[in-house]
N, C-alpha and C positions, 0 to 999 in steps of 0.2 A: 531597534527592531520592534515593530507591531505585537503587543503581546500574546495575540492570536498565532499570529505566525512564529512567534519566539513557544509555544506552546504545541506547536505546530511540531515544530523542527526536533526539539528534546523530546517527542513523544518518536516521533521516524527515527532518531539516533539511538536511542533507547532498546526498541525493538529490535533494530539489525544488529548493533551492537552483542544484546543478550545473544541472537541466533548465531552470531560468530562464535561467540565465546562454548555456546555449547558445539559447534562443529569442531572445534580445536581440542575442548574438554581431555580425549586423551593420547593427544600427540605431545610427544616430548620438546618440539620444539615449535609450540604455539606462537603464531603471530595475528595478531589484531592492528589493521592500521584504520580509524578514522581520518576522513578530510573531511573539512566544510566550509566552504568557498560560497563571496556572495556578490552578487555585481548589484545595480539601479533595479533586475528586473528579476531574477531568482536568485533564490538559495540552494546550490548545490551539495548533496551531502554522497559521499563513497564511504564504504565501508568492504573492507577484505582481511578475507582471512587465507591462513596457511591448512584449512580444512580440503576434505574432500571434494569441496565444490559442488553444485547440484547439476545432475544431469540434464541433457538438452531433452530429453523427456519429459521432464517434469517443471519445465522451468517457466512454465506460467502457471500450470495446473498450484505453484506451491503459495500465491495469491490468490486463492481461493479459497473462502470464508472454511474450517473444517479440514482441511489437508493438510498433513502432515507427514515429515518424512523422518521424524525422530522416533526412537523406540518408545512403548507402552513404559518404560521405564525411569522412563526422561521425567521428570517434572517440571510441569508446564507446556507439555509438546500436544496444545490442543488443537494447531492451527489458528490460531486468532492473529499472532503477532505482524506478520506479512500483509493479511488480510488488512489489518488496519492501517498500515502504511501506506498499503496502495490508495486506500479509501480515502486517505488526508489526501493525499499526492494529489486523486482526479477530484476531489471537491477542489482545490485552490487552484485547478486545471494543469495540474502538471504529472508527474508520469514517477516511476521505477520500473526497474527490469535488473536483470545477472547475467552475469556471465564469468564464465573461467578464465582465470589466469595464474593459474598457480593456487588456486583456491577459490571460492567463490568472490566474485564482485560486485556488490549492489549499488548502482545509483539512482539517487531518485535526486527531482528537479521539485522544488515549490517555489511557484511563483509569490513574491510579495505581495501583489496586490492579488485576493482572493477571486476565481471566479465568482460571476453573479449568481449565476446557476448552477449547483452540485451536479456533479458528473460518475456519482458513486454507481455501480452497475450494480452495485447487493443491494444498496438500500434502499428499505421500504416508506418511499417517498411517493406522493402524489400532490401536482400541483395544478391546479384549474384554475382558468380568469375567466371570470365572464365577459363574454364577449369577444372572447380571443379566440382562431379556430385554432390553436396548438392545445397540446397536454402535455407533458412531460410525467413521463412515469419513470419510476427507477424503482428495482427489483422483477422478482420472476412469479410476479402472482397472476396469472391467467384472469381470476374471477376479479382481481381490481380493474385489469387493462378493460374487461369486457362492461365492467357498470361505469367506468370512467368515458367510454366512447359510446355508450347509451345516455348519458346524461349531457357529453356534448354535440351530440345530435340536435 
């Protein structure tokens, strides 16, 4: 495995990992199952726990840089962890999501070979060719998108 992608994967196992472990934290009969499965074209990783699973409410909103559904008490419950998952995941062009099944289930897909173009939708990327009419912007800056499309003009 690519060490990129081997760095890749332990940082996405890592994070879902710890957020299991704290949904289970005080159930008496905690369970944590990783899998990580990999064929010629991704590495698939799941992770489930015997917690209370996150609701269909919030079940994108918990990918989001800053949201969090653990108490002020939690350490570490800054929202960063998920956030950064996903951001590996759509850079190397592949995906996570959850769902329930007797606790929450996370899979996320990275592809081996890395996308070309990062696909991160928080980050604060800009990229211009001259002489290309595209731009590719990532992030939510209004005043980049708008000197970005005055200067390819």
């Amino acid at each position: 495995m690519p060490s990129e992608l081997s760095t890749d994967v332990a940082t996405v196992v890592g994070n879902l990992v710890d957020n299991a472990l704290d949904a289970v934290a005080n159930s008496a009969e905690a369970l944590v199952t990783v899998e990580v499965t990999a064929d010629d074209a991704d590495v698939h990783v799941t992770v489930s726990d015997s917690g209370p699973g996150v609701t269909a409410g919030v079940q994108e909103q918990i990918f989001d840089r800053g949201f969090s559904t653990k108490s002020a008490a939690v350490v570490g419950g800054r929202g960063i962890g998920l956030s950064l998952v996903r951001r590996i995941c759509e850079e190397r062009g592949g995906a996570v999501g959850v769902h329930y099944a007797d606790g929450a289930v996370f899979t996320a897909v990275l592809p081996v070979l890395a996308a070309k173009h990062p696909a991160a939708p928080d980050a604060d990327r800009v990229e211009v060719v001259p002489g290309d009419s595209t731009t590719a912007v990532g992030g939510d800056h209004p005043q980049v998108v708008t000197a970005i499309e005055q200067e390819t003009r």
